[in-house]
C-alpha positions as CSV (number, residue, x, y, z in Angstrom):
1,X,4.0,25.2,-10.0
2,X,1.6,23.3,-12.1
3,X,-1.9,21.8,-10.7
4,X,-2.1,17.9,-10.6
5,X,-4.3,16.7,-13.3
6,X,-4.0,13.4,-12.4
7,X,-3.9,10.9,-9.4
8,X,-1.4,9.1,-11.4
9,X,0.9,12.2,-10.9
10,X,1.0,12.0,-7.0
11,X,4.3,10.4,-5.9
12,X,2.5,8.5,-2.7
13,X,0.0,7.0,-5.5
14,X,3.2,5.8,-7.6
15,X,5.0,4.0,-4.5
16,X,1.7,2.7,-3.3
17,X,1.4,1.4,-6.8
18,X,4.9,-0.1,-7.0
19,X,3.9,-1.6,-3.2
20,X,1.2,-3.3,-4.4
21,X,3.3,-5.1,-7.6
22,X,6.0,-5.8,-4.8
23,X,3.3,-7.4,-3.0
24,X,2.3,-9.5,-6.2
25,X,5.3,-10.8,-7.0
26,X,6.2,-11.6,-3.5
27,X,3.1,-13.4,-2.7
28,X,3.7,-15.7,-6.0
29,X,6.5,-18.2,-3.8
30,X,4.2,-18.5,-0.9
31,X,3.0,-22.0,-0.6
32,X,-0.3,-22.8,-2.2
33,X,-2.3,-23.5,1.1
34,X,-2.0,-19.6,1.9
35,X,-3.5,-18.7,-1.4
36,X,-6.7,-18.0,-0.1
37,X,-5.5,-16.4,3.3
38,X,-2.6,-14.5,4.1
39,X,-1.6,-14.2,0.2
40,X,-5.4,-13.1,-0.7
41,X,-5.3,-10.5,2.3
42,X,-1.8,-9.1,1.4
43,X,-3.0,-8.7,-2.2
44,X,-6.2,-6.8,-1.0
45,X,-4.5,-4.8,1.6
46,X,-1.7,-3.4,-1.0
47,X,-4.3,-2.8,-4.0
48,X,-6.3,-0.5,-1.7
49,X,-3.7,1.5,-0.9
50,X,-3.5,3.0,-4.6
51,X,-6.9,2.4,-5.3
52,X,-8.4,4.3,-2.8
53,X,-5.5,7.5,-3.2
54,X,-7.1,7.2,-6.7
55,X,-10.7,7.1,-6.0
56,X,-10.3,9.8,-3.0
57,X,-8.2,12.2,-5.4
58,X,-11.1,11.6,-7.8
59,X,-14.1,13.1,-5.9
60,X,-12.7,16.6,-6.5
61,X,-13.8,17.3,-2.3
62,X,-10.9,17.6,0.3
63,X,-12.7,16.5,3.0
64,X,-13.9,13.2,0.8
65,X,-9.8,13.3,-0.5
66,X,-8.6,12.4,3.3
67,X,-11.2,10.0,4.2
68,X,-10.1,7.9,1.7
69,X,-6.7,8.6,2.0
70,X,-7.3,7.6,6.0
71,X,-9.0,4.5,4.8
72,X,-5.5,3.9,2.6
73,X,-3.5,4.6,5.8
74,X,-5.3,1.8,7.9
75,X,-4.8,-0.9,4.8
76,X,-1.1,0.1,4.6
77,X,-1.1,-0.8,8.6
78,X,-3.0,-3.5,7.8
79,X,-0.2,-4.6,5.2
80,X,2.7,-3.8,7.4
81,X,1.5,-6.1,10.2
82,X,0.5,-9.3,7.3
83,X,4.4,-8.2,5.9
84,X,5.6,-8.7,9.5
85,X,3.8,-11.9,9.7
86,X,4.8,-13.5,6.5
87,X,8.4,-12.5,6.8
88,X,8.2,-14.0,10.3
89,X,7.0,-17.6,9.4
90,X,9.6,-17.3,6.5
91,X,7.8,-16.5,3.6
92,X,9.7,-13.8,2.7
93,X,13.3,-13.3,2.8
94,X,15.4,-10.9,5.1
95,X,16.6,-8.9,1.8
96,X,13.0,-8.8,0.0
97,X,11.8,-8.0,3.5
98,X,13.6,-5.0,4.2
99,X,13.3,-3.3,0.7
100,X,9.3,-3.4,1.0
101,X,9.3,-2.7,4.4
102,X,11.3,0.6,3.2
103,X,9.2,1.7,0.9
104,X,5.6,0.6,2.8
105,X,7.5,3.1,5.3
106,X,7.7,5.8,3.0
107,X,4.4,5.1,1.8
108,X,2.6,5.5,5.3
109,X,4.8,9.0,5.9
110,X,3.7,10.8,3.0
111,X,-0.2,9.3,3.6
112,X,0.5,10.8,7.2
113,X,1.3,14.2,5.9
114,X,-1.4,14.5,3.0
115,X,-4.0,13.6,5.8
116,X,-2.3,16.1,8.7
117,X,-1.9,19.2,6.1
């Protein structure tokens, strides 16, 4: 088995990555007056969730590695509960819905593991 290189290469970066251009395009047909709320905070929340998997897996220290990788735990939370919110007042439909919440599932499963192993 081959080392990873890169962060790029980790399978919960790539989901989180796909996440946060789920979140992107999702948050484009919510109405303008959210755009600097819940659209701005959904946007934040998903792009830390790669980002910090990238910076963490960067610092070349374990113990560094799952601090940031706890800190990308508690904004995928963070995202869950603004999903939940949004699909709730009906910005996002059933369908859309259930496919990110699938994959923000997976997503805070294989952060879990990473930071428990």
């Amino acid at each position: 088995m081959s080392k990873i290189l890169s962060y790029k290469e980790l399978t919960v970066w790539q989901k989180a990555y796909k996440l946060s251009i789920l979140i992107y395009t999702t948050t484009e047909t919510f109405p303008k007056k959210e755009d600097f709320s819940l659209t701005s905070q959904m946007r934040r929340s998903a792009v830390s969730i790669p980002s910090n998997i990238a910076e963490g897996y960067n610092r070349n220290h374990r113990k560094e590695f799952i601090q940031f990788l706890q800190i990308a735990y508690g904004s995928s939370a963070e995202l869950e509960t603004q999903l939940s919110l949004a699909h709730d007042i009906g910005y996002i439909e059933k369908e859309n819905f259930i496919a990110i919440s699938a994959l923000m599932t997976e997503v805070l499963k294989m952060l879990n593991v990473m930071i428990r192993k």
